[in-house]
N, C-alpha and C positions, 0 to 999 in steps of 0.2 A: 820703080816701086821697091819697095822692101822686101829684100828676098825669106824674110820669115813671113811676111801676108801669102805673099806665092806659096809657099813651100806648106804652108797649113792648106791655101785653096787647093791644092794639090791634093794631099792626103785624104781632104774629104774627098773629092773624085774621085778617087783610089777605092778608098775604105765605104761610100755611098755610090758610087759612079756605077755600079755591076746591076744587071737586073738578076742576076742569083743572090745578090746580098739584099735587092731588096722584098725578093719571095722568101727570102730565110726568113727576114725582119719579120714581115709577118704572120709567117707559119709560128716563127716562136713568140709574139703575142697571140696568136690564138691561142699557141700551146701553155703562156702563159695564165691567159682567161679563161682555158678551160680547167686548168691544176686551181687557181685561185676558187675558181666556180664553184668546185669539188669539194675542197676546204672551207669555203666560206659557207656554201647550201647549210651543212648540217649544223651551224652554229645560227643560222637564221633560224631554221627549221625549231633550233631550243628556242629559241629566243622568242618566237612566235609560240610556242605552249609554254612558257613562263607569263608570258602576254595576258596569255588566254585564262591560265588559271588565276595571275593577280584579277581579271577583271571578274572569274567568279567569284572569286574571293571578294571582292568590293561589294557585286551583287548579293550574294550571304552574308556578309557582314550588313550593307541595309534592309532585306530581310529582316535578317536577326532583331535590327536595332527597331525598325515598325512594331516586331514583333512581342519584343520589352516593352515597348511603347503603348500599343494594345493589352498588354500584361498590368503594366501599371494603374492603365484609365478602370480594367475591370478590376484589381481589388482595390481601388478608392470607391470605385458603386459598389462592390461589395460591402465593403465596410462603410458606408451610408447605408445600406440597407440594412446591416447588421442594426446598425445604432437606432434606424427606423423601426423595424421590429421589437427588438429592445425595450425602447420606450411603449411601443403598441401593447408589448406583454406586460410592463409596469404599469402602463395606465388601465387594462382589463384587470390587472389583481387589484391594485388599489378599486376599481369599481365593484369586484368580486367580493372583496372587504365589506365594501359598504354596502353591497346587498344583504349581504350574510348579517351584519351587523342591524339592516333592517329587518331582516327576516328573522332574528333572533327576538327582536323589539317586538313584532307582531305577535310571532309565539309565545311569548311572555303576555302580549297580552290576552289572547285568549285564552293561557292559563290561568289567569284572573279572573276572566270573565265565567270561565267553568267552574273553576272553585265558587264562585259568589252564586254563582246558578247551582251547582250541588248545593249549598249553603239551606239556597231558598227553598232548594225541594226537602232539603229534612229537616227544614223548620215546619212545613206544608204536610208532614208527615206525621208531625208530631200534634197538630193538631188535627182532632177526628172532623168527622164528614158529615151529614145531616142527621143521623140517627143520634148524634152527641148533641148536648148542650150547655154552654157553659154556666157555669155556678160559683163565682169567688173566682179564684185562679183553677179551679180543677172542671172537667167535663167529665159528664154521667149521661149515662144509656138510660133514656126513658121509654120505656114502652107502651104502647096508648091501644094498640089493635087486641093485644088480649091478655087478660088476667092473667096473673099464674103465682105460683105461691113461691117460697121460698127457698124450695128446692127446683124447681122447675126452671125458674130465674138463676139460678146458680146455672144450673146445665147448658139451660140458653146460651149464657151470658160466656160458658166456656165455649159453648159452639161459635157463637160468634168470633171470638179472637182468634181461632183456629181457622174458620172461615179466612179472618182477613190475614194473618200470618200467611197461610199458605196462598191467599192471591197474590200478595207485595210478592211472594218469593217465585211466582208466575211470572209477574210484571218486568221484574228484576233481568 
């Protein structure tokens, strides 16, 4: 055989062959595993609350974004509403308008109609009542129940206009 094949199987025997070299072996991978352990724990441990917080982070951000979302749908109903009302308040004035516009019409005309009715009462005034009679275009107080001369008739004749003066201004 090759005396370098031997000479290596050798050295391993040597260098592996000891049962103290291979409790060292692995006391020093333990020792290994546990120094690794040590170092490695606190860098999972970040790594695990970096984790934690991107996925609140993800969770808050769709939140958030629902919540624009819902933000949005409510001022488009609001502003339909708005523009709803809007018009509801444009079309009550325009109808406001046209009441007013009829109820000025009314007014006007029974302003007319009271004038034409004043009209007729002081045409109705100006012509006397049964104790007058007409004669040509004028009326005269005839008296029929009793005589009286010419001064008496005078006096009468003032009592009566005083009479009805002061009733109109009764009636009045």
């Amino acid at each position: 055989m090759n005396p370098l094949f031997v000479f290596l199987l050798a050295s391993v025997f040597v260098v592996y062959g000891s049962e103290d070299n291979l409790q060292e072996s692995k006391q020093q991978d333990t020792n290994c595993v546990n120094y690794c352990s040590n170092i490695i724990n606190p860098v999972l441990n970040v790594t695990r609350n970096l984790q934690n917080q991107v996925n609140d982070f993800k969770h808050q951000t769709k939140c958030l974004s629902q919540l624009e979302s819902t933000n949005k749908l409510m001022e488009e109903k609001f502003a339909s509403l708005d523009k709803e009302i809007e018009q509801k308040l444009r079309d009550l004035s325009t109808g406001s308008e046209q009441n007013m516009q009829q109820i000025k019409s009314q007014v006007k005309q029974v302003e007319q109609q009271l004038q034409h009715l004043y009209k007729v009462v002081e045409v109705k005034k100006q012509i006397p009542g049964a104790p007058y009679q007409q004669i040509g275009s004028k009326y005269y107080y005839i008296e029929e129940s009793e005589e009286l001369n010419w001064m008496s008739l005078t006096q009468s004749s003032r009592n009566y206009k005083l009479e009805k003066i002061i009733g109109l201004a009764f009636m009045i």
